[in-house]
C-alpha distance (Angstrom), angle and dihedral (degrees) to the residues before:
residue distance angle dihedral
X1 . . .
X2 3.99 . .
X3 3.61 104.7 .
X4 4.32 122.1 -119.4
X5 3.92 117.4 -73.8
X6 4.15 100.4 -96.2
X7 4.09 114.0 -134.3
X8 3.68 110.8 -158.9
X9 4.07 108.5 -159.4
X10 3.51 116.3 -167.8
X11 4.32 109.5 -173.3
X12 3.27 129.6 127.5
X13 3.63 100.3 -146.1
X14 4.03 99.5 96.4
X15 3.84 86.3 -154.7
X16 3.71 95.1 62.8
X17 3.67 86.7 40.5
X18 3.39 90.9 65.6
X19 3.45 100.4 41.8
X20 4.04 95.2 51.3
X21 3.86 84.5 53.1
X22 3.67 88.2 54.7
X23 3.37 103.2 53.3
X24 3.88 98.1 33.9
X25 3.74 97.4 50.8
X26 4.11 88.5 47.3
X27 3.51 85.4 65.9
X28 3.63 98.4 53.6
X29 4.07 105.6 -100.2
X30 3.50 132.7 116.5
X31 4.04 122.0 -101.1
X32 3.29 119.1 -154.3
X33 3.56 118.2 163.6
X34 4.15 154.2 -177.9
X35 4.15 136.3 -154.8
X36 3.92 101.9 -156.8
X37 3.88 126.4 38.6
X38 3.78 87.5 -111.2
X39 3.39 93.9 56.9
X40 3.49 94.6 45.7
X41 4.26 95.2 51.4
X42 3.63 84.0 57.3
X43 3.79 102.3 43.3
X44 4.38 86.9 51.4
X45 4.17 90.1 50.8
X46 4.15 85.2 44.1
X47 3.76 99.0 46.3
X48 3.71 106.4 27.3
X49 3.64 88.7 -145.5
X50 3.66 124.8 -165.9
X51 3.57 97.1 -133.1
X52 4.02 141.9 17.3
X53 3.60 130.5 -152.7
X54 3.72 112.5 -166.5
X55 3.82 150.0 -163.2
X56 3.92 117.4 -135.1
X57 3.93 95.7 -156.7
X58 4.14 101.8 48.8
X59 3.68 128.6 152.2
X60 3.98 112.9 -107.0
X61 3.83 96.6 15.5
X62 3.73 131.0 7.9
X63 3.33 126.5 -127.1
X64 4.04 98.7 -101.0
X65 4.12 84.9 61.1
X66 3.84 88.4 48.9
X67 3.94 91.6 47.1
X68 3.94 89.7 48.4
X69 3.69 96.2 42.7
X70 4.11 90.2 43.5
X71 3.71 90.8 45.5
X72 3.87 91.7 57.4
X73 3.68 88.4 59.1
X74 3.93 105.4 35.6
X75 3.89 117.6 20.0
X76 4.16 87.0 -171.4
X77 3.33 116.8 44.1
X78 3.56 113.2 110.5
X79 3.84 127.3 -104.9
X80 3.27 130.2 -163.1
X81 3.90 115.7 -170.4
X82 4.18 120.2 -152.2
X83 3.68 105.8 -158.9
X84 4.17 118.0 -174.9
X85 4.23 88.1 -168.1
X86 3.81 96.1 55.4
X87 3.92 84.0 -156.7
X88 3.56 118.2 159.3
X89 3.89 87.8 -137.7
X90 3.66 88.5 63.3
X91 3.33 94.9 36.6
X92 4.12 100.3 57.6
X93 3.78 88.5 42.8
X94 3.59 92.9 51.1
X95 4.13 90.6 50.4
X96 3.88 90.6 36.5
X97 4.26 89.6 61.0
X98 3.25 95.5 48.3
X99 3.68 115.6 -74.8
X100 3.99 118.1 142.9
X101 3.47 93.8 -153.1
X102 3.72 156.1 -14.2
X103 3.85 141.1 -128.9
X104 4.21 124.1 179.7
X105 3.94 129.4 -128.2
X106 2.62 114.5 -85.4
X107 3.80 106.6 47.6
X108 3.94 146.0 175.3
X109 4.13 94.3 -123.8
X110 3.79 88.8 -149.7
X111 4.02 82.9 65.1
X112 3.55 87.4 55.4
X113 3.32 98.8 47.1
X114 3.69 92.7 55.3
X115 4.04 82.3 44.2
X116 3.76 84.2 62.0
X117 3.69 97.7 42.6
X118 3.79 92.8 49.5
X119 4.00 94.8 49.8
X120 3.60 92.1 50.6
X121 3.70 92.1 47.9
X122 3.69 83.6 55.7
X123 3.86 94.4 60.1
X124 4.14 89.2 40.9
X125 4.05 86.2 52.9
X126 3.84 94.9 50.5
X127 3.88 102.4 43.9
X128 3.46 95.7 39.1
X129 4.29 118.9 29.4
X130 3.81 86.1 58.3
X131 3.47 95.7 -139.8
X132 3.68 107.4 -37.6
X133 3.95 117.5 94.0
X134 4.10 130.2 -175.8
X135 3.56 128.6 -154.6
X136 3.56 121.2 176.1
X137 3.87 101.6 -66.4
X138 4.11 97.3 -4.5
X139 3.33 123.1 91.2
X140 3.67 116.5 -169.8
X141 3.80 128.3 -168.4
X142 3.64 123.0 -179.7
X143 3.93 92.5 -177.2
X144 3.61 101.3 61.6
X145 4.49 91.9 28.8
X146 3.88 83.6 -117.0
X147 3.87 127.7 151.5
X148 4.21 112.4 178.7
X149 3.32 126.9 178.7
X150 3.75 128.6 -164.8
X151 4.57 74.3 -11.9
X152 3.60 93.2 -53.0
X153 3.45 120.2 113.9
X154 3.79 118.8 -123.8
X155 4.19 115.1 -146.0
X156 3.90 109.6 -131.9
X157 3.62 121.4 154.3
X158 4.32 120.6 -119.2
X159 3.51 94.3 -92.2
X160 3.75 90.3 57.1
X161 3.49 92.8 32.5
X162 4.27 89.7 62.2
X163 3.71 89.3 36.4
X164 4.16 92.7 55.3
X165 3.82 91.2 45.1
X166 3.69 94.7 42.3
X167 3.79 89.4 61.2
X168 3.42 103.4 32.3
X169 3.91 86.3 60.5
X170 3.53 90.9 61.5
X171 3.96 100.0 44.9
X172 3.96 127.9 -174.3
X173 4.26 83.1 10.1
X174 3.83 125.3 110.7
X175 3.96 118.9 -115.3
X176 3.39 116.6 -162.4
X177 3.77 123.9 -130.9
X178 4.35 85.1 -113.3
X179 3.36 81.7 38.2
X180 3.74 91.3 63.6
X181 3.95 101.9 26.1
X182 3.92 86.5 61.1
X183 3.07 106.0 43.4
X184 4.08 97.4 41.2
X185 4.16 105.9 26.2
X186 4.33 84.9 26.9
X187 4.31 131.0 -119.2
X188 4.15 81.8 -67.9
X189 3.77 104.3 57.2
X190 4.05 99.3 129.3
X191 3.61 89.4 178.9
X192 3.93 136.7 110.0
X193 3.86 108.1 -64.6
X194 3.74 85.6 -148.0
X195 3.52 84.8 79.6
X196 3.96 96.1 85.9
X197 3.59 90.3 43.6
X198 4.29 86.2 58.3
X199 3.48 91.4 52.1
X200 3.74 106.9 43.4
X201 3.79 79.4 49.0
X202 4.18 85.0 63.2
X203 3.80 90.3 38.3
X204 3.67 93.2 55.1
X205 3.87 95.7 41.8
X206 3.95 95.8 54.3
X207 4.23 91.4 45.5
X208 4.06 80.9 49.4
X209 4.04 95.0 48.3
X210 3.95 95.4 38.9
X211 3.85 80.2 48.2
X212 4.13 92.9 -126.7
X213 3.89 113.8 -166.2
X214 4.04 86.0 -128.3
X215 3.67 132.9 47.9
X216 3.82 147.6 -169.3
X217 4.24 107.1 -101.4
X218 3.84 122.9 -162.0
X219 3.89 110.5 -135.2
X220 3.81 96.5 -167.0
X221 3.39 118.2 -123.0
X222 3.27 100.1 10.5
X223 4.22 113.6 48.6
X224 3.70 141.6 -89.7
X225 3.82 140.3 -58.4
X226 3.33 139.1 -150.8
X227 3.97 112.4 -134.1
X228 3.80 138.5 153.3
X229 4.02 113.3 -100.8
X230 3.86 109.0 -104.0
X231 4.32 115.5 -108.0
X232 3.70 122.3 -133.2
Protein backbone atom coordinates (compact mmCIF):
# COMPACT_ATOMS: atom_id res chain seq x y z
CA UNK A 1 0.00 0.00 0.00
CA UNK A 2 1.74 3.43 -1.05
CA UNK A 3 2.13 5.24 2.05
CA UNK A 4 0.27 9.08 2.72
CA UNK A 5 1.81 12.18 0.87
CA UNK A 6 4.28 13.68 3.85
CA UNK A 7 4.01 17.74 4.33
CA UNK A 8 7.02 19.05 6.01
CA UNK A 9 6.11 22.67 7.64
CA UNK A 10 8.82 24.59 8.77
CA UNK A 11 7.35 28.10 10.82
CA UNK A 12 8.09 29.22 13.81
CA UNK A 13 4.90 30.64 14.78
CA UNK A 14 3.43 27.56 16.92
CA UNK A 15 -0.05 28.95 16.06
CA UNK A 16 0.30 28.47 12.40
CA UNK A 17 1.91 25.27 13.18
CA UNK A 18 -0.98 24.07 14.48
CA UNK A 19 -3.24 25.25 12.15
CA UNK A 20 -1.26 23.80 8.95
CA UNK A 21 -1.40 20.44 10.84
CA UNK A 22 -5.04 20.85 11.06
CA UNK A 23 -5.95 21.36 7.86
CA UNK A 24 -3.30 19.08 6.17
CA UNK A 25 -3.91 16.02 8.22
CA UNK A 26 -7.94 16.54 7.58
CA UNK A 27 -7.21 15.87 4.22
CA UNK A 28 -5.48 12.71 4.67
CA UNK A 29 -1.52 13.61 4.47
CA UNK A 30 1.09 13.38 6.80
CA UNK A 31 2.46 16.60 8.82
CA UNK A 32 5.55 16.60 9.93
CA UNK A 33 6.99 19.71 10.90
CA UNK A 34 10.05 22.13 12.29
CA UNK A 35 10.34 25.77 14.26
CA UNK A 36 13.95 26.95 13.27
CA UNK A 37 15.63 26.52 9.80
CA UNK A 38 17.98 24.05 11.43
CA UNK A 39 15.48 22.04 12.54
CA UNK A 40 13.73 22.07 9.51
CA UNK A 41 17.09 20.97 7.13
CA UNK A 42 17.21 18.08 9.31
CA UNK A 43 13.55 17.10 9.56
CA UNK A 44 13.47 17.20 5.18
CA UNK A 45 16.85 14.75 5.05
CA UNK A 46 14.94 12.55 8.01
CA UNK A 47 11.52 12.35 6.47
CA UNK A 48 12.01 12.58 2.80
CA UNK A 49 8.87 14.40 2.57
CA UNK A 50 7.03 15.02 -0.53
CA UNK A 51 6.41 18.50 0.01
CA UNK A 52 7.65 21.63 2.23
CA UNK A 53 5.88 24.58 3.29
CA UNK A 54 8.17 27.19 4.62
CA UNK A 55 8.71 30.40 6.62
CA UNK A 56 11.04 33.13 5.05
CA UNK A 57 11.96 34.87 8.46
CA UNK A 58 13.02 31.62 10.80
CA UNK A 59 15.35 31.50 13.65
CA UNK A 60 18.78 29.68 12.77
CA UNK A 61 18.37 29.78 8.96
CA UNK A 62 15.84 31.48 6.82
CA UNK A 63 13.98 30.07 4.44
CA UNK A 64 16.09 31.28 1.22
CA UNK A 65 19.18 29.14 2.89
CA UNK A 66 16.76 26.19 3.34
CA UNK A 67 15.44 26.57 -0.36
CA UNK A 68 19.16 26.72 -1.65
CA UNK A 69 20.44 24.00 0.50
CA UNK A 70 17.10 21.75 -0.34
CA UNK A 71 17.40 22.57 -3.94
CA UNK A 72 20.98 21.12 -4.10
CA UNK A 73 19.61 17.88 -3.00
CA UNK A 74 16.08 17.61 -4.69
CA UNK A 75 15.39 19.86 -7.80
CA UNK A 76 11.42 18.63 -7.54
CA UNK A 77 10.06 18.58 -4.51
CA UNK A 78 7.57 21.08 -4.05
CA UNK A 79 7.90 24.35 -2.05
CA UNK A 80 5.59 26.37 -0.91
CA UNK A 81 6.87 29.77 0.52
CA UNK A 82 4.70 31.75 3.49
CA UNK A 83 5.78 35.27 3.33
CA UNK A 84 4.31 37.89 6.22
CA UNK A 85 5.83 41.08 3.88
CA UNK A 86 4.00 40.14 0.68
CA UNK A 87 6.87 42.17 -1.06
CA UNK A 88 7.52 41.55 -4.51
CA UNK A 89 11.32 41.66 -3.66
CA UNK A 90 10.83 38.73 -1.53
CA UNK A 91 8.58 37.29 -3.53
CA UNK A 92 10.76 37.03 -7.01
CA UNK A 93 13.72 35.89 -4.96
CA UNK A 94 11.82 33.35 -3.29
CA UNK A 95 10.45 31.93 -6.92
CA UNK A 96 13.88 32.69 -8.55
CA UNK A 97 15.74 29.97 -5.85
CA UNK A 98 13.61 27.56 -6.32
CA UNK A 99 10.32 28.00 -4.74
CA UNK A 100 7.09 26.73 -6.70
CA UNK A 101 4.97 29.01 -5.18
CA UNK A 102 3.95 31.53 -2.65
CA UNK A 103 1.09 32.33 -0.20
CA UNK A 104 1.02 35.68 2.34
CA UNK A 105 0.40 35.86 6.23
CA UNK A 106 -2.11 35.97 6.92
CA UNK A 107 -3.90 33.25 4.96
CA UNK A 108 -7.30 31.35 4.35
CA UNK A 109 -5.71 27.61 5.11
CA UNK A 110 -8.23 26.14 2.69
CA UNK A 111 -6.17 28.31 0.01
CA UNK A 112 -3.26 26.61 1.10
CA UNK A 113 -4.43 23.51 1.07
CA UNK A 114 -5.45 23.75 -2.47
CA UNK A 115 -1.82 25.47 -2.84
CA UNK A 116 -0.54 22.13 -1.67
CA UNK A 117 -2.77 20.01 -3.70
CA UNK A 118 -1.98 21.91 -6.88
CA UNK A 119 1.98 21.72 -6.41
CA UNK A 120 1.88 18.16 -5.86
CA UNK A 121 -0.29 17.63 -8.82
CA UNK A 122 2.42 19.38 -10.60
CA UNK A 123 5.12 16.78 -9.68
CA UNK A 124 2.36 13.76 -10.37
CA UNK A 125 1.79 15.49 -13.99
CA UNK A 126 5.52 15.64 -14.88
CA UNK A 127 6.78 12.14 -13.78
CA UNK A 128 3.98 10.41 -14.86
CA UNK A 129 1.76 11.94 -18.19
CA UNK A 130 5.01 11.66 -20.16
CA UNK A 131 4.62 14.64 -21.89
CA UNK A 132 1.05 15.00 -22.69
CA UNK A 133 -1.19 17.07 -20.18
CA UNK A 134 -5.23 17.75 -20.18
CA UNK A 135 -7.02 20.48 -18.75
CA UNK A 136 -10.54 20.78 -19.16
CA UNK A 137 -10.83 21.43 -22.97
CA UNK A 138 -6.80 21.61 -23.77
CA UNK A 139 -5.01 18.95 -24.65
CA UNK A 140 -1.36 19.39 -24.72
CA UNK A 141 1.26 17.06 -26.17
CA UNK A 142 4.83 17.77 -26.07
CA UNK A 143 5.71 14.52 -28.10
CA UNK A 144 4.00 15.13 -31.21
CA UNK A 145 4.41 19.58 -30.74
CA UNK A 146 0.53 19.50 -30.63
CA UNK A 147 -1.83 21.96 -28.82
CA UNK A 148 -5.89 21.02 -29.41
CA UNK A 149 -8.52 22.61 -28.14
CA UNK A 150 -12.08 21.46 -27.94
CA UNK A 151 -9.99 18.52 -30.73
CA UNK A 152 -8.70 21.12 -32.85
CA UNK A 153 -5.31 21.69 -33.03
CA UNK A 154 -3.99 25.15 -32.24
CA UNK A 155 -0.64 26.33 -34.47
CA UNK A 156 2.07 27.79 -32.07
CA UNK A 157 5.58 27.74 -32.94
CA UNK A 158 8.42 25.62 -30.48
CA UNK A 159 9.21 28.42 -28.51
CA UNK A 160 5.59 28.80 -27.57
CA UNK A 161 5.02 25.36 -27.69
CA UNK A 162 7.84 24.80 -24.54
CA UNK A 163 6.68 27.97 -23.00
CA UNK A 164 2.72 26.69 -22.89
CA UNK A 165 3.78 23.28 -21.54
CA UNK A 166 6.25 24.64 -19.17
CA UNK A 167 3.47 26.52 -17.41
CA UNK A 168 0.77 24.46 -17.79
CA UNK A 169 2.85 21.80 -15.82
CA UNK A 170 2.98 23.90 -12.99
CA UNK A 171 -0.79 25.10 -12.84
CA UNK A 172 -2.39 27.80 -10.43
CA UNK A 173 1.67 28.59 -9.45
CA UNK A 174 3.59 31.78 -10.37
CA UNK A 175 6.67 31.51 -12.86
CA UNK A 176 8.83 34.12 -12.89
CA UNK A 177 10.01 35.83 -16.03
CA UNK A 178 13.92 34.20 -15.01
CA UNK A 179 12.03 31.58 -14.07
CA UNK A 180 10.88 31.04 -17.59
CA UNK A 181 13.87 32.58 -19.67
CA UNK A 182 16.13 29.86 -17.97
CA UNK A 183 14.52 27.25 -18.05
CA UNK A 184 13.03 27.67 -21.83
CA UNK A 185 15.76 30.07 -23.86
CA UNK A 186 18.65 28.48 -21.07
CA UNK A 187 21.13 30.43 -18.15
CA UNK A 188 22.94 31.95 -21.56
CA UNK A 189 20.13 33.66 -23.41
CA UNK A 190 21.88 37.25 -24.08
CA UNK A 191 18.92 38.32 -25.83
CA UNK A 192 15.99 40.87 -25.20
CA UNK A 193 13.98 39.67 -22.13
CA UNK A 194 11.01 41.18 -23.83
CA UNK A 195 11.01 38.23 -25.75
CA UNK A 196 8.86 36.08 -23.22
CA UNK A 197 6.62 38.85 -22.74
CA UNK A 198 5.95 38.67 -26.98
CA UNK A 199 5.22 35.27 -26.81
CA UNK A 200 3.00 34.79 -23.84
CA UNK A 201 1.26 37.69 -25.55
CA UNK A 202 0.64 34.99 -28.69
CA UNK A 203 0.01 32.20 -26.19
CA UNK A 204 -2.64 34.06 -24.47
CA UNK A 205 -4.30 35.43 -27.69
CA UNK A 206 -4.79 31.90 -29.41
CA UNK A 207 -6.27 30.23 -25.82
CA UNK A 208 -8.58 33.57 -25.98
CA UNK A 209 -9.66 33.07 -29.84
CA UNK A 210 -10.05 29.14 -29.60
CA UNK A 211 -12.04 30.19 -26.48
CA UNK A 212 -9.85 27.71 -24.00
CA UNK A 213 -11.46 27.18 -20.49
CA UNK A 214 -7.86 28.24 -19.00
CA UNK A 215 -5.57 31.03 -19.72
CA UNK A 216 -2.11 32.57 -19.24
CA UNK A 217 -2.50 35.60 -16.31
CA UNK A 218 0.11 38.38 -15.82
CA UNK A 219 0.87 38.89 -12.04
CA UNK A 220 2.74 42.20 -12.41
CA UNK A 221 5.90 42.40 -11.24
CA UNK A 222 6.48 39.23 -10.61
CA UNK A 223 5.45 36.67 -13.80
CA UNK A 224 2.62 34.70 -15.14
CA UNK A 225 0.25 31.89 -14.11
CA UNK A 226 -1.49 29.43 -15.52
CA UNK A 227 -5.22 29.24 -14.16
CA UNK A 228 -8.62 28.05 -15.36
CA UNK A 229 -10.99 31.03 -16.63
CA UNK A 230 -13.65 31.76 -13.92
CA UNK A 231 -17.67 30.50 -14.88
CA UNK A 232 -20.60 32.71 -14.38
Amino acid sequence: MKRPIKVLTIEDDPNIVELIQLYIEKIGFTSVCATDGEEGLKQFYKESPDCIILDLMLPKMNGWEICKMIRLEDKKIPILMLTGKGETYDIVKGLEIGADDYIVKPFDPNELIARVKSVLRRTVLSESEEGILQFSNIVINMNEYRVLIDGKQVLMAPKEMELFYYLAMNPNQVISRQQLLDRIWGYDFNGDPRTIDVHIKRIRDKLALHHADWSVITIRGVGYRFEENPHD
